[in-house]
MARFINU-45521 format. One record per residue (C-alpha): residue in one letter; x, y, z. Coordinates in steps of 0.1 Angstrom, whole numbers, plus 5000, padded with zeros to 4 digits. Example, Ala and Ser with C-alpha at 12.3 -4.5 7.8 and 13.67 -1.06 7.14 Angstrom:
<nodes>
a512349555078/s513749895071/
</nodes>
This chain:
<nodes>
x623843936475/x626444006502/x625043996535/x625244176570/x626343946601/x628443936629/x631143666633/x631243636671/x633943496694/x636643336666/x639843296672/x641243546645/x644843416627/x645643646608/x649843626594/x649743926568/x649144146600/x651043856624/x647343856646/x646043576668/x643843666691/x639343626695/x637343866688/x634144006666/x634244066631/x631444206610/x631044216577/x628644396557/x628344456518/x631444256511/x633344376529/x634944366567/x633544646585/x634644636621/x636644406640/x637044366681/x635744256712/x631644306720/x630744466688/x626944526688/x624844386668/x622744676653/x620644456633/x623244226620/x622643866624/x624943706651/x626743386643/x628643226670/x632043156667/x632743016702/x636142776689/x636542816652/x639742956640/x638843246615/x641743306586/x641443506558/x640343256530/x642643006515/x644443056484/x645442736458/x648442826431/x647842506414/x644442356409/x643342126373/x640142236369/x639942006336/x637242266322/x637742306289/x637841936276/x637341716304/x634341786318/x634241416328/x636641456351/x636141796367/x634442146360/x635242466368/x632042456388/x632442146404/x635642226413/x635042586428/x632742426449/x635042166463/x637342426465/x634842636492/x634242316510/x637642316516/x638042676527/x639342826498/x638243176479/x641243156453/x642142896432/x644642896402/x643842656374/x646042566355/x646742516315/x646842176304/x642942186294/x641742076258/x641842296240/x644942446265/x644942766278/x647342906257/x645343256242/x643643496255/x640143346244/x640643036267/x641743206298/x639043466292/x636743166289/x638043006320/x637743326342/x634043356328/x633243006339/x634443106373/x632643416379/x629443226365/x630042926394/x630443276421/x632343026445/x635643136447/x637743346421/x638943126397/x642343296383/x643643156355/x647342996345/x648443056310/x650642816291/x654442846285/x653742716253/x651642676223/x649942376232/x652242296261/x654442106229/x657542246243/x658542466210/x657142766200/x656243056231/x652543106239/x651043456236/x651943546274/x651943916263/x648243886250/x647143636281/x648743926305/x646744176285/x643144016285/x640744026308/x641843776324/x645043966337/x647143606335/x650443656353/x651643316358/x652643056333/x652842696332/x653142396311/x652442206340/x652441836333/x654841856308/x658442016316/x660042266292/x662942096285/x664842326257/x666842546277/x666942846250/x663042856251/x662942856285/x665443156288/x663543336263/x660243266284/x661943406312/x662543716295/x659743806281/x657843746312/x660043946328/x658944236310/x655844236329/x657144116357/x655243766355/x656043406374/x657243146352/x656442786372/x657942496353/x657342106359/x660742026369/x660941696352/x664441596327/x662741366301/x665541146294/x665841046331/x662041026335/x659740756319/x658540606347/x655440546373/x657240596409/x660040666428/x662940496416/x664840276444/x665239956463/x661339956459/x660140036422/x663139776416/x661239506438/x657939616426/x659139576391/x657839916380/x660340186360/x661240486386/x661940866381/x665240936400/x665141216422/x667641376398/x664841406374/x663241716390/x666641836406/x668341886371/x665642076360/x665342336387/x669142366393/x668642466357/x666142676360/x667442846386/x670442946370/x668243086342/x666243266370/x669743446382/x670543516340/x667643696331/x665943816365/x662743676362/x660543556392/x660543166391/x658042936412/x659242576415/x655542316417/x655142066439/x658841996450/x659441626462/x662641566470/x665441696498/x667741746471/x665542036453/x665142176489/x668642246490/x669142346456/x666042616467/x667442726498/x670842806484/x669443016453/x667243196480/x670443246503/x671743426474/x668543676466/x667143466437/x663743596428/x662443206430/x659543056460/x658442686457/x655542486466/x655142156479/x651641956484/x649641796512/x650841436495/x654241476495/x654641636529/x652341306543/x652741056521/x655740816511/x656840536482/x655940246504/x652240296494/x652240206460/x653639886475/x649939746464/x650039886429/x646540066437/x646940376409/x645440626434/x648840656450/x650340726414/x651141156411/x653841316393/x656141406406/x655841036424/x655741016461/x659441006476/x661040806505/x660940906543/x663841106541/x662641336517/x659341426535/x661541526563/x663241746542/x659941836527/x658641956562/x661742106578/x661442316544/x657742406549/x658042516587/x661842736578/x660442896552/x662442776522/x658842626509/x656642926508/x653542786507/x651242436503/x649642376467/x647142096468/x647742006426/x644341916430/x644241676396/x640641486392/x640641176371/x637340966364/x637440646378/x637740466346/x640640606338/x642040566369/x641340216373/x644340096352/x647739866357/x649840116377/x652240216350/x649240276325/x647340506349/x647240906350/x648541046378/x647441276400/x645241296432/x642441526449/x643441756474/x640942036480/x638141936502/x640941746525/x644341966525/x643342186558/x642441816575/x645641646563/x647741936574/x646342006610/x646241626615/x649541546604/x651641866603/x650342056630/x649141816657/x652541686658/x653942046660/x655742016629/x653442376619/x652342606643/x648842746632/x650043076622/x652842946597/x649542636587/x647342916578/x650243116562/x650842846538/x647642826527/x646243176523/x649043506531/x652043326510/x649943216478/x648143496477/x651843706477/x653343496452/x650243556428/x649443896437/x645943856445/x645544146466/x641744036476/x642443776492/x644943636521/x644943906547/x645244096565/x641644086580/x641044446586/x638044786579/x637344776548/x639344516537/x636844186512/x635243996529/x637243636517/x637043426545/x637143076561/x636142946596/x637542596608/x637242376637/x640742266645/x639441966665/x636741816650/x636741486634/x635641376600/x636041066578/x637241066543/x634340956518/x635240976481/x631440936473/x630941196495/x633441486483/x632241776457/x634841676433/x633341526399/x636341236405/x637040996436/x640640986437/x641641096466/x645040916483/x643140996520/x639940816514/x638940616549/x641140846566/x639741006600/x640541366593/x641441626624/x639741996615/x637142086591/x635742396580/x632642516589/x632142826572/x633842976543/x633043336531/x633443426495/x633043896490/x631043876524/x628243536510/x628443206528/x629442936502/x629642726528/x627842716560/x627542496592/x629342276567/x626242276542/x626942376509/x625442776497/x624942856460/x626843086444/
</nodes>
């Protein structure tokens, strides 16, 4: 049931209403009821607040919730409750399930599971395609329809590489006015396990040239400008797809872009010790390129950060490097990663950090519920962080049914102590709340 309290003394950063500045917030019955300095207390518990940055709660556009199919790795509820540890209320899962989430009954199914874990709102990504096989449209029509009110579309994983289907996509989504979000990879210059270079050559491993993903959107775009349709480019890794993205935006192109906590921290020279947990698609990139990456981020040509939050058990995991999945955890640490790496060194200010993470994504998505601004009468979707405190990295530790995360032994800077999911705790004082 929601609950009454008072949040006192937070730092309030709020970008959808461009706020920063401490004061009271209560919230009663789901919703924010009053905000400013000395509110009384009129029964309502008091919580004190005294240093915590409060931000309306976190939103993810790209989360692999592996629910239906591989419940081994992750479930919906497993993952909606790393996903509140790590300050979130919104989480977008994406497609590539078993059986995928290419009809109505899936993403209905998906949406169900979420309401039934009551830790976040779990939205849910339809499929380009039937079966994410790359030739014959998905039902986006009936997905948009359902109850499930899917606006956003993604084979993600695999890349939609016929051209003609792709344009067709585009305009049939635009009929309704939904995002098509393509894994910019070009197949016939893919087939490999990292970043191709001076390095993957040394290491003996097959590389993806940058010009894998940069073909793809510069296509893409150029689709985006034919038919009108609202494209979102995933987890962008290189410099050259930042410039390709900032030129299409120059010229009014209905496109924003993403980019994850990885790529903006984390380079090529890790996989120097062909440990798998450093293998992601698209691969991590050279120096230059995360440069690029979070020039992008702060100027706005990246709207937002996307954690791509993909759980793999540990025995799949633990293969040769080129026989391994990819993909990494990101939920429980992105807010750590970002404040310790990004923001400490000024790279992000807090307003444009917390931006990234709640007001842009929920914009892009259209989740009006969540990401601002904090206001009367506005849900009660939360999260309260402590921008200084220090935490270590422990995969055995972490919510997530999986243990691959790229950070583990990391000491983390910032660390969320409460989130607040329609005006209930699902985390507090750090402790995890049921649903």
């Amino acid at each position: 049931m929601p609950e009454t309290f008072i949040l006192r003394g937070a730092r309030l950063i709020d970008p959808a209403a461009a706020r920063d500045e401490t004061l009271d917030v209560r919230v009663a019955d789901g919703i924010v009821t009053d905000l400013g300095p000395g509110l009384s207390v009129n029964g309502a518990e008091e919580i004190d607040c005294d240093g915590l940055v409060l931000a309306p709660g976190f939103v993810d556009l790209h989360t692999h919730l592996r629910e239906p199919g591989r419940e081994d790795a992750e479930t919906v509820a497993t993952g909606s409750r790393a996903a509140a540890r790590g300050g979130y209320t919104a989480v977008c899962a994406m497609a590539n399930t078993d059986p995928v989430a290419d009809s109505a009954g899936i993403v209905e199914q998906v949406a169900a599971l979420g309401r039934a874990a009551g830790l976040c709102d779990v939205s849910p990504v339809g499929a380009i395609t039937v079966g994410l096989q790359g030739e014959q449209l998905a039902e986006m029509g009936e997905m948009w329809f359902s109850a499930a009110r899917v606006n956003f579309f993604s084979d993600d994983g695999r890349c939609v590489q016929d051209a003609g289907l792709m344009r067709r996509a585009m305009e049939y989504a635009r009929t309704f006015d939904a995002i098509i979000c393509n894994h910019a990879e070009e197949r016939d210059l893919s087939g490999g396990s990292m970043n191709e270079g001076e390095l993957s050559a040394l290491l003996g491993l097959r590389g993806i040239p940058a010009a894998a993903e940069e073909v793809i959107i510069a296509r893409d775009l150029a689709l985006a400008a034919l038919t009108g349709a609202r494209l979102h480019v995933p987890h962008v890794s290189t410099a050259g797809s930042v410039e390709l993205i900032r030129a299409a935006k120059a010229k009014g192109a209905r496109v924003t872009a993403e980019v994850t906590p990885h790529h903006l921290t984390l380079t090529e020279e890790l996989v120097s010790g062909y440990d798998p947990v450093f293998k992601v698609a698209p691969p991590l990139r050279g120096r230059a390129d995360v440069d690029a990456l979070r020039a992008a981020l702060a100027d706005g040509t990246i709207d937002c950060v996307a954690t791509d939050h993909a759980p793999h058990p540990q025995e799949d995991k633990e293969r040769e490097f080129d026989q391994a999945p990819p993909g990494m955890l990101n939920l429980e640490t992105a807010l750590g990663v970002l404040l310790t790496d990004l923001a400490e060194p000024g790279v992000l200010d807090l307003m444009r950090l917390v931006d990234t993470l709640s007001a842009a994504p929920a914009r892009i998505r259209g989740l009006d519920r969540h990401g601002g601004p904090v206001a009367q009468g506005a849900p009660a979707n939360l999260t309260l962080f402590d921008p200084t405190a220090e935490w270590d990295v422990v995969p055995a530790s972490l919510a997530s049914r999986s243990r691959n995360t790229p950070f583990a032994g990391r000491t983390l800077r910032g660390k969320v102590v409460h989130t607040i999911y329609e005006g209930r705790f699902t985390v507090r004082e750090g402790s995890d709340i049921d649903g």
